[in-house]
C-alpha positions as semicolon CSV with decimal commas, in nm:
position;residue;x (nm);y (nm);z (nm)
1;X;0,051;0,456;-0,962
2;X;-0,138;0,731;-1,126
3;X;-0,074;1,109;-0,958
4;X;-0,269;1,206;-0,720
5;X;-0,518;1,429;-0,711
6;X;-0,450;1,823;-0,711
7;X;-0,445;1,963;-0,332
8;X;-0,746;2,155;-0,182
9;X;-0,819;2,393;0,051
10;X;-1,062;2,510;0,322
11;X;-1,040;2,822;0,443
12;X;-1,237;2,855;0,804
13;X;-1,280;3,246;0,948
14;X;-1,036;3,176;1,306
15;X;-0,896;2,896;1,460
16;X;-1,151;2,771;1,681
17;X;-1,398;2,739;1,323
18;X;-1,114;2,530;1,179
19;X;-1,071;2,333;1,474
20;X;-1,449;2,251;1,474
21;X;-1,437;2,166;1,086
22;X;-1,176;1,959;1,143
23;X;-1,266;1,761;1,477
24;X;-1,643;1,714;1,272
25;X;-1,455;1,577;0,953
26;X;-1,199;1,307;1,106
27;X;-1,501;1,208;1,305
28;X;-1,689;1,148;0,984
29;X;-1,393;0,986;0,801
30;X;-1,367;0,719;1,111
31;X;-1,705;0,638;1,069
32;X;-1,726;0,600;0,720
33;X;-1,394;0,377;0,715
34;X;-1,560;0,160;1,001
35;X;-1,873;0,133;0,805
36;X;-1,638;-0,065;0,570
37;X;-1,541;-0,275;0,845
38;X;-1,197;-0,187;0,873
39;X;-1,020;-0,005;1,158
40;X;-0,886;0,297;1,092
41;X;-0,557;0,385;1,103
42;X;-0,467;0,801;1,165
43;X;-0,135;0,913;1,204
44;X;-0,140;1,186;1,450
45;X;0,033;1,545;1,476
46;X;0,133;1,758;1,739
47;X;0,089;2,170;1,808
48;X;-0,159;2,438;1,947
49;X;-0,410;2,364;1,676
50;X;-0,445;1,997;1,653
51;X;-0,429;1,981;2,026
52;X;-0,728;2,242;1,983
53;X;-0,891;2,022;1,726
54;X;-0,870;1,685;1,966
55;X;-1,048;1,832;2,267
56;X;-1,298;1,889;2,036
57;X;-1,324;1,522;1,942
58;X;-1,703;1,389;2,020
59;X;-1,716;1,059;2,209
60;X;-2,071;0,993;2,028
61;X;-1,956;1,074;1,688
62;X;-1,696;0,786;1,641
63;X;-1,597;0,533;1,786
64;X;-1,227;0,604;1,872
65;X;-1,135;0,315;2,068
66;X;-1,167;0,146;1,715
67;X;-0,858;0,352;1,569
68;X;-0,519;0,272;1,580
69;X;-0,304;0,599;1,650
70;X;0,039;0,653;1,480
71;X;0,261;0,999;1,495
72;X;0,441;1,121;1,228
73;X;0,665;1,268;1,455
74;X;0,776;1,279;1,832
75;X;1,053;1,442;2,067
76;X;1,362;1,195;2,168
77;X;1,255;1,330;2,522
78;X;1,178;1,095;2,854
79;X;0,830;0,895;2,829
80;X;0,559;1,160;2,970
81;X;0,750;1,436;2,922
82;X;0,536;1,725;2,815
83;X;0,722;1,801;2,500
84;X;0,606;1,488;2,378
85;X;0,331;1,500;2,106
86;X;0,185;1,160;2,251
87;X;0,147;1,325;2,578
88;X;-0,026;1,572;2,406
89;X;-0,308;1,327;2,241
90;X;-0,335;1,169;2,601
91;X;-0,390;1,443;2,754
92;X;-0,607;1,589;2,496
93;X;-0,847;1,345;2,404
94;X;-0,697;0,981;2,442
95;X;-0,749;0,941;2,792
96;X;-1,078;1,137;2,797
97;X;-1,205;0,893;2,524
98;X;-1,085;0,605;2,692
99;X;-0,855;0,472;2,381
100;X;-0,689;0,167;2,477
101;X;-0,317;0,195;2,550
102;X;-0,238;-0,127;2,297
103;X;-0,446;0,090;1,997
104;X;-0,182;0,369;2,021
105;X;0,211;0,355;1,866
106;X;0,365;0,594;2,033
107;X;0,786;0,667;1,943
108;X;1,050;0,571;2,131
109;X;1,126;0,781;2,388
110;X;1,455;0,884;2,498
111;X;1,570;0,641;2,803
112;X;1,484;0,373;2,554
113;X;1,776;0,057;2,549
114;X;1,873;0,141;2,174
115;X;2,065;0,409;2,005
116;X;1,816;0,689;1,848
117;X;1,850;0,524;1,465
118;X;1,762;0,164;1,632
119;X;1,496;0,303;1,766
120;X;1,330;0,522;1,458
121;X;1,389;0,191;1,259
122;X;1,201;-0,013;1,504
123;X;0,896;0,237;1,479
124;X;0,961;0,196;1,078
125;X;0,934;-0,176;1,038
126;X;0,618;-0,133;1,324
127;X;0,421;0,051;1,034
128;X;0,128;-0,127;0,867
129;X;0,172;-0,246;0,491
130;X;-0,172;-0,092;0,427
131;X;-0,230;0,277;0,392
132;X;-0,229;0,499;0,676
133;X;-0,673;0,619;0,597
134;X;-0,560;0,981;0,740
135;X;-0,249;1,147;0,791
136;X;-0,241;1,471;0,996
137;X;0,023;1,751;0,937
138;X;0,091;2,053;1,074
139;X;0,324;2,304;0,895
140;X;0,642;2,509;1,028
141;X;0,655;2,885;0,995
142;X;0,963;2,728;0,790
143;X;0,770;2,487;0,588
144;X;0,855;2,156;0,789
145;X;0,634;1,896;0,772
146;X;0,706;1,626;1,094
147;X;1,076;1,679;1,160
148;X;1,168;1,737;0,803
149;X;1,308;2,004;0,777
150;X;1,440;2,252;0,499
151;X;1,803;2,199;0,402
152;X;1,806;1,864;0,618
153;X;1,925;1,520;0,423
154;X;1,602;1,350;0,591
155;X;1,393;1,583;0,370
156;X;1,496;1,361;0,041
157;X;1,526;1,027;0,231
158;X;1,330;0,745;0,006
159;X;1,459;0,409;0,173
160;X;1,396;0,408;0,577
161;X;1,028;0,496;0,638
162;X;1,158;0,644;1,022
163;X;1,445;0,832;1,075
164;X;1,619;1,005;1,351
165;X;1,678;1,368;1,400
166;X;1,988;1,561;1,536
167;X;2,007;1,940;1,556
168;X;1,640;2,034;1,501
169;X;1,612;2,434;1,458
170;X;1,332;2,384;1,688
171;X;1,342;2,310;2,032
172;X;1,401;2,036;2,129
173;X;1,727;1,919;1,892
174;X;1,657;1,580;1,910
175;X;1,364;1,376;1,747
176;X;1,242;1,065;1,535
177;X;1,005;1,149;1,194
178;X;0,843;0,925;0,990
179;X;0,999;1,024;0,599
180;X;0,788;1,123;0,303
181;X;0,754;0,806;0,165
182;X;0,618;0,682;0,487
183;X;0,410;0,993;0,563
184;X;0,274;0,948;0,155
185;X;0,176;0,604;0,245
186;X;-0,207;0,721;0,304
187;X;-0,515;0,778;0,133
188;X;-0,543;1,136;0,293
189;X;-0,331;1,357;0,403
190;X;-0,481;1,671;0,625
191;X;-0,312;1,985;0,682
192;X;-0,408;2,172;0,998
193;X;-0,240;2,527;0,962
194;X;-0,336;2,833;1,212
195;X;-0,208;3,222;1,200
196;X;-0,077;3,471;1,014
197;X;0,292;3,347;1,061
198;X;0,235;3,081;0,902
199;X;0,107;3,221;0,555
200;X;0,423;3,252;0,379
201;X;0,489;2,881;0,423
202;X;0,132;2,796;0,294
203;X;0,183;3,035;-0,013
204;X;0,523;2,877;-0,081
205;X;0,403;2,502;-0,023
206;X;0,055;2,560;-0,257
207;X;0,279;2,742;-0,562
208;X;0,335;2,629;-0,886
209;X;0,685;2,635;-0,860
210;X;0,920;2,597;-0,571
211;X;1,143;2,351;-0,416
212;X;1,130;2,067;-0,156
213;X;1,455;2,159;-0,025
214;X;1,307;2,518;0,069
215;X;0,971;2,391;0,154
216;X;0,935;2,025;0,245
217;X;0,551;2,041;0,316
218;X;0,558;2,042;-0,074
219;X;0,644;1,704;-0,051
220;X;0,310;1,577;0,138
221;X;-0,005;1,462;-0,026
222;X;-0,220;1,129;-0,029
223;X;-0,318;0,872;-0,270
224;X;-0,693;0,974;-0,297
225;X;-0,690;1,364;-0,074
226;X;-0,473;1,643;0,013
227;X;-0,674;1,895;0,195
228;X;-0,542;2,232;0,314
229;X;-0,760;2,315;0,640
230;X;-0,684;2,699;0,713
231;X;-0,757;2,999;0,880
232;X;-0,804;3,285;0,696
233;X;-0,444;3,442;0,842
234;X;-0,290;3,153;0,693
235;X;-0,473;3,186;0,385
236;X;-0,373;3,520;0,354
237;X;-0,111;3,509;0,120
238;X;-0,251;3,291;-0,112
């Protein structure tokens, strides 16, 4: 597989211009791919800014009941629980766009009848042999990507495409995360990073040099895109 191509970024002037840049191009790239006459398939992310980005999600400029809905990572909490980035994307623009419940893959949740690595390798084999079309990520004041975090084994794991997480450093300690060479399955992957305490993990992720161990977002990128969507406090060490 040839490399792929060198990552990009868009700088926006505040968050609510990068969540309106954002919301405007995964509404274009869901077109386009259903123009094709496939359905996409997005893997979704959780946070302040992609929840600001989905309520901004135009029920004329797509048609998002055609989309099937992954995450790339979730909280092992109960089913609805508000930690939960699924109940986030319900509550955010799921339900308001009336997305059918059978077009969403949401993660175990904890209460489920398996241990936590049944289920995260349940949610693996679930994935589709075709590429993901858009992969969202947001990115830790740490420089986690999903739940991969730095100095954890899952960070370098390149057989199970789902694994499960003990001991997060962020609340809560217990999650599922789909690995890199799940989350690199996809033609684009989309960064969605917001604020000024976030900058030195977009410096360190974007530099020349550096180390996935220290940084996993380094490890992110599609097949065809990368794109950096920013705020100019997150830009601001770049």
């Amino acid at each position: 597989m040839p490399d792929a191509p060198a990552a990009r970024t868009l700088v926006h002037t505040g968050a609510d211009a990068l969540a309106a840049a954002v919301a405007a191009a995964l509404a274009e790239r869901v077109a386009a791919v259903q123009a094709e006459g496939r359905t996409p398939h997005v893997v979704l992310t959780g946070g302040t800014i992609a929840i600001a980005i989905y309520e901004r999600l135009d029920a004329e400029a797509a048609d998002w009941s055609d989309v099937v809905y992954w995450f790339g990572d979730e909280r092992f909490v109960p089913e609805g629980h508000e930690d939960r980035n699924d109940r986030q994307a319900r509550d955010s623009f799921l339900d308001r766009l009336s997305v059918p419940a059978s077009q969403v893959h949401s993660m175990p949740a904890h209460g489920c009848s398996t241990s936590m690595a049944e289920a995260a390798d349940g949610y693996g084999a679930s994935l589709p042999d075709e590429p993901f079309d858009v992969v969202l990520l947001g990115v830790g004041p740490d420089g986690h990507v999903a739940s991969l975090f730095p100095g954890f084994a899952q960070v370098h794991e390149q057989e199970r495409r789902c694994v499960e997480v003990f001991d997060s450093p962020k609340p809560p300690p217990e999650r599922t995360s789909l690995t890199f060479p799940a989350l690199n399955h996809t033609r684009a992957t989309w960064f969605l990073v917001s604020g000024d305490g976030k900058a030195d993990a977009v410096a360190r992720a974007l530099a020349a040099d550096g180390s996935l161990e220290e940084t996993p977002a380094r490890g992110a990128h599609g097949r065809d895109e990368t794109l950096w969507f920013l705020d100019e406090d997150a830009a601001g060490r770049l």
